[in-house]
C-alpha positions in Angstrom: -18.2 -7.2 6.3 -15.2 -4.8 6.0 -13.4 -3.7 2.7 -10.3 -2.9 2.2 -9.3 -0.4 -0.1 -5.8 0.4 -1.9 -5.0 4.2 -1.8 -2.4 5.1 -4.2 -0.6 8.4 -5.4 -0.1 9.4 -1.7 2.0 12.0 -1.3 4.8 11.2 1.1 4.1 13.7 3.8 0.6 11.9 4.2 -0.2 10.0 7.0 -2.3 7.6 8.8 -4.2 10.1 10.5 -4.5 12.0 7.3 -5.8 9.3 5.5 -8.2 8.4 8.5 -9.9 11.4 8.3 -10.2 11.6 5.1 -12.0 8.5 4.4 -14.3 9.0 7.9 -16.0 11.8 5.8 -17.8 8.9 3.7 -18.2 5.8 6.3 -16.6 4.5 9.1 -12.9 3.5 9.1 -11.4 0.4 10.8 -8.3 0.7 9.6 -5.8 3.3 7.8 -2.2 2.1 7.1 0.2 3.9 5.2 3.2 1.7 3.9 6.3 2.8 4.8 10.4 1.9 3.1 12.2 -0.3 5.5 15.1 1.2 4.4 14.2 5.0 4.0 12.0 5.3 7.0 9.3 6.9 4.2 6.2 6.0 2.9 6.1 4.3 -0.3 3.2 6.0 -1.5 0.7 4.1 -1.0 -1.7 2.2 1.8 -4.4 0.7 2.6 -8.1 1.9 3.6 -10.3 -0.6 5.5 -14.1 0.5 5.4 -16.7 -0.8 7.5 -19.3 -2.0 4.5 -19.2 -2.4 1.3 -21.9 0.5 0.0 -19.1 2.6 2.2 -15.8 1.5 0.0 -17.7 2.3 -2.9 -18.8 5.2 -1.7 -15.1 6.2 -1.1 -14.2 5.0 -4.0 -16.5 6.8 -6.1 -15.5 10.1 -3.3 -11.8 9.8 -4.1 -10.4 7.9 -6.8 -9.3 10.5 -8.9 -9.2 13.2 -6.6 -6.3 15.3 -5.0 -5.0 14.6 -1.7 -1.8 16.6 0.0 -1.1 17.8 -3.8 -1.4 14.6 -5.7 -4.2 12.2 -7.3 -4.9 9.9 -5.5 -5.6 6.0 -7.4 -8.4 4.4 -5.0 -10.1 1.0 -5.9 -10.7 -2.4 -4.2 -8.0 -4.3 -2.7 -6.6 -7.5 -4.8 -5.6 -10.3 -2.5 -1.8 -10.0 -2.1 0.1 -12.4 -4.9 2.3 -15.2 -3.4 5.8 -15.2 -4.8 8.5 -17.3 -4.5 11.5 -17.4 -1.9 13.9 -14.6 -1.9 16.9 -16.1 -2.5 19.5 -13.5 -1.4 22.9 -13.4 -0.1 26.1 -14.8 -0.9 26.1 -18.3 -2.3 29.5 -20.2 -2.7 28.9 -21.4 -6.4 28.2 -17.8 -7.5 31.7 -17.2 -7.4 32.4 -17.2 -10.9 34.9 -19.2 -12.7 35.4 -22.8 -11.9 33.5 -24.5 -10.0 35.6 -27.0 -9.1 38.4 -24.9 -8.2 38.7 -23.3 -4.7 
């Protein structure tokens, strides 16, 4: 069954391919994906590393967490299921407009 593995520390030029390859040195990689700002158009820093077996993430884990990649250290360990949170609640809302609220 596959693993996937959080990279962090990632230096903003790396990429997918980049982080590919570099994992494929210790096992086989079904996925890379680096995780890129909406609003910048840049990567965030970090991604994610999805190894074919479990001997092979910790073999990459043990390969790279710690280790330099692109100039920076690179955090590596076992991805944690992500967190549910609750509802964004954004946006104008018309009580939020200060004052009284039963004047308009």
């Amino acid at each position: 069954m596959a693993t996937k593995l959080y990279v962090g520390g990632l230096a903003y030029s790396t990429t997918e391919a980049t982080l590919k390859d570099t994992f494929a040195t210790v096992g086989t990689v079904v996925s890379a994906t680096v995780i890129i700002d909406k609003m910048t158009n840049r990567s965030k820093g970090f991604g994610f590393v999805e190894m074919s077996s479990d001997e092979e993430a910790q073999k990459a884990i043990a390969a790279f967490n710690g280790k330099e990649l692109d100039g920076r250290t690179l955090t590596v360990n076992e991805a944690r299921p992500m967190e549910t949170r609750a509802p964004r609640t954004g946006g104008y809302n018309r009580d939020d407009r200060g004052g009284n609220r039963n004047s308009y």
